[in-house]
N, C-alpha and C positions, 0 to 999 in steps of 0.2 A: 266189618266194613262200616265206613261212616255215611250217612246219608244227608242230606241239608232238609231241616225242617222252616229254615228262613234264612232269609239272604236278604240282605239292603246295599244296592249298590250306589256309592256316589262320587262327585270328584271336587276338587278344589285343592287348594296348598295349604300343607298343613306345617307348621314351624315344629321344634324340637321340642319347645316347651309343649304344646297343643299334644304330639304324639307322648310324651311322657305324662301329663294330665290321661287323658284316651286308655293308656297302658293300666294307669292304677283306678280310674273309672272301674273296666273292667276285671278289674284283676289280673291280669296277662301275663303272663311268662314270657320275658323278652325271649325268646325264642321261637323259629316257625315250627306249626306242625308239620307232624310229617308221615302221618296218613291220611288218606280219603283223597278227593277229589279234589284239584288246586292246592296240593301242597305246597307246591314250586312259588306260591307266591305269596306264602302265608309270611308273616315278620311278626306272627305274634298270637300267646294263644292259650288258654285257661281250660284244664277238664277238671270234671267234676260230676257228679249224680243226683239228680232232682228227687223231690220225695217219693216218687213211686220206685227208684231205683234206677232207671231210664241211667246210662251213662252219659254225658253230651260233652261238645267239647264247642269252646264257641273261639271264635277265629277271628282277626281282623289280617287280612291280605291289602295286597298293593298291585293295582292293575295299569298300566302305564305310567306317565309322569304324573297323573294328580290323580288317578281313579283307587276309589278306598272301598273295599267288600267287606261287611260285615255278617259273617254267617255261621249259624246255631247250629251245628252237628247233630244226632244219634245215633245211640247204636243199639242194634235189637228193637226193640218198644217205641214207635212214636211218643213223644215229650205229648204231655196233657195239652190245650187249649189253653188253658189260661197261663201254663210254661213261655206258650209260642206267643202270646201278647204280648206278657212282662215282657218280654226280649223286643217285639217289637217298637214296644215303647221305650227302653231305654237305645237302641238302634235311635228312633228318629229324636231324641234328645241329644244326642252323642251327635249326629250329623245338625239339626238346628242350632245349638250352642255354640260347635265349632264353625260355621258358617259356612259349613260345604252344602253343597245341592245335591237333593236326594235325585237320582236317577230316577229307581227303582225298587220296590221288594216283592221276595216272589216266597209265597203267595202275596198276592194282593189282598186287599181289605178294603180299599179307596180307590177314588179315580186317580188319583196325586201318586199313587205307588203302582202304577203302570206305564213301563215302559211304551210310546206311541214313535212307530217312525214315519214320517212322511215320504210316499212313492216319490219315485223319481218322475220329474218332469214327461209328459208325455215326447215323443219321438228320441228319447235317448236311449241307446243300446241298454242302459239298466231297467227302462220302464217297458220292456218286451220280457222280464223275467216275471214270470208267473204271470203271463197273460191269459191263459187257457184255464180254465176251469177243471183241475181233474179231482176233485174229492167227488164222492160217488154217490154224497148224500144231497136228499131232497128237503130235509127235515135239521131244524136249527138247532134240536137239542145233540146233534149227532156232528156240531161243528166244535162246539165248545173245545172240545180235547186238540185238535187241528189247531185252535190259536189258542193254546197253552194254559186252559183254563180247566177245569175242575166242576161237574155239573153244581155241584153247591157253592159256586165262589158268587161274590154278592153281583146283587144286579147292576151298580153303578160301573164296576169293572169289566162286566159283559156287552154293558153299553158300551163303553172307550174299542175294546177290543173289536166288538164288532162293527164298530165304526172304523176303524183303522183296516178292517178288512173288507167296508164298502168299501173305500176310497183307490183299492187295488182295480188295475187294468182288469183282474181276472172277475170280479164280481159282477160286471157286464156279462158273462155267461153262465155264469150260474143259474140255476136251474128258477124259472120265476115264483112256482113254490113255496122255494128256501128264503127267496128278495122278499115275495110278499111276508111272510113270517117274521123276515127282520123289521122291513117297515113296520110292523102291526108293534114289534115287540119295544121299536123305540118308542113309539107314540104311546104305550103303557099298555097296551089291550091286552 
């Protein structure tokens, strides 16, 4: 089974030379994968074995008309640390050179590689989703996993996240607690 150990998601039009330049960047097998997770929308895709042995298979997909996913496989053995940077960085060279706009990459590392969406306006039927408060915790280390984070993922990205999750209808009930711990955690204390 294949698992993602990084994913960069972004979108923009990309020309046939750009996607043939992209192709041999990577080294890519014009062809999609065609196992794991989003196979269906792979167009393209290189395996191979990093020096611990770790097999990976790295991927570039196609998600609507302009949205481009770039994501690093494994299987068995998490890829080392410094595996999942190199990839990071040639990811956000690949999306800055070709002049697409990075969405997102998951894990994060930055505030620039999380995705933030903005609630919907108050009185509209979408800003009454997730108004209520029901996570059960009182304690902010115990939110992290709830907005998709990881207890060691850096502070700058815990910031955004947890700003994106003041800014919901639903953190008006939250437990005051939890609010004052966020407050305390953006202000640095």
């Amino acid at each position: 089974m294949l698992w993602p150990a990084l994913r960069a998601l972004s979108h923009g039009e990309l020309t046939s030379d750009q996607l043939r330049w992209l192709r041999g960047r990577f080294q890519l097998e014009e062809a999609p994968r065609t196992e794991g997770p989003g196979a269906a929308k792979s167009i393209a895709h290189r395996s191979f074995t990093d020096d611990t042995g770790t097999r990976l298979v790295l991927d570039l997909a196609r998600t609507g008309e302009s949205g481009w996913v770039f994501t690093l496989f494994y299987e068995g053995q998490r890829p080392s640390a410094d595996t999942v940077e190199e990839h990071r960085a040639l990811f956000r060279q690949a999306i800055d050179g070709l002049g697409l706009t990075l969405v997102e990459i998951n894990p994060a590392t930055s505030a620039d590689e999380v995705l933030v969406t903005n609630p919907a306006p108050p009185g509209t039927p979408e800003s009454a989703i997730g108004a209520h408060w029901d996570l059960p915790y009182d304690e902010l280390d115990r939110v992290w996993p709830h907005v998709g984070l990881r207890e060691d993922a850096p502070r700058e990205v815990k910031e955004v996240k947890l700003r994106e999750l003041m800014r919901t209808p639903a953190w008006s009930a939250a437990p005051s607690a939890l609010r004052h711990q966020a407050e305390e955690f953006l202000r640095g204390d």
